[in-house]
N, C-alpha and C positions, 0 to 999 in steps of 0.2 A: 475033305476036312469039314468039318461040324462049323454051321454058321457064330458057333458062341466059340470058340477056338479061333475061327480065321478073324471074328470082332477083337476078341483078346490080344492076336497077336497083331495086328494094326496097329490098337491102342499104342501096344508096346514099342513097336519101330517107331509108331508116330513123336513118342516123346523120346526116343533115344536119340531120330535124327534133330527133335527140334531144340538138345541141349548143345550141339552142335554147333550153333550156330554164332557167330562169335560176335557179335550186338548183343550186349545185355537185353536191353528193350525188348526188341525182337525175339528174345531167347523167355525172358517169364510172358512175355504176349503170347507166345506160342504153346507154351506148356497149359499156361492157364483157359485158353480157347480149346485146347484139345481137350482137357478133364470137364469144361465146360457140357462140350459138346457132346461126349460120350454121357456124360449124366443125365442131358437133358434125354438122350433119345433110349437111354436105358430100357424104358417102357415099352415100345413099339412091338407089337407082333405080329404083323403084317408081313409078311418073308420078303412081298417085293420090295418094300418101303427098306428092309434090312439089305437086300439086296443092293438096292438105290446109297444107299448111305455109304455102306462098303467099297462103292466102285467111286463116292465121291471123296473117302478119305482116302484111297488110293492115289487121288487123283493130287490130294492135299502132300499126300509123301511123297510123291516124286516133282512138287512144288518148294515142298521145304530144303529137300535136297539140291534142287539148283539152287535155293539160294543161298545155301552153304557153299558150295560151289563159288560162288559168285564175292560173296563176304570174303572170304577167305584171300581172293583176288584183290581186295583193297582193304586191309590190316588198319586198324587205329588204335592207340593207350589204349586200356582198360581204362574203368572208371572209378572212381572210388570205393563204390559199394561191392567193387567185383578183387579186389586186393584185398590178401588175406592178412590180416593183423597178426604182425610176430610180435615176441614181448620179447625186449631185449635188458639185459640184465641192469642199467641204467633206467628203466624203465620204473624200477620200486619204489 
């Protein structure tokens, strides 16, 4: 697989499993670090430096995923911002 292929689909898992994760907080901290961090290193052309980075979000995805894992283990409300606003016909 083409290093801008196995980069792409990292990304992709990266933020699949970190919507997953059932803390708000934790859930755009995690999206917005991952989009961070792929932006910053967009640049790099150094194959090992690509190399290095790949085996350390690797490392990030099978961390995000225990902690799904683990969240999932101890359930709390939702929070406000995470409840979706129905309009009910009293509502006009």
């Amino acid at each position: 697989m083409s290093t801008r292929r196995q980069a792409i689909t990292l990304y992709r898992n990266l933020l699949r499993e970190s919507e997953k994760l059932p803390a708000y907080n934790f859930r755009m901290y995690a999206a917005r670090k991952i989009r961070d961090t792929f932006r910053a290193n967009r640049m790099i052309n150094d194959f090992k430096e690509i190399d290095r980075q790949v085996a350390r979000g690797k490392e990030s995805l099978e961390l995000i995923r225990r902690q799904v894992i683990i969240g999932h283990l101890y359930t709390t409300d939702k929070l406000v911002i995470e409840q979706k606003k129905t309009l009910r016909p009293s509502d006009d």
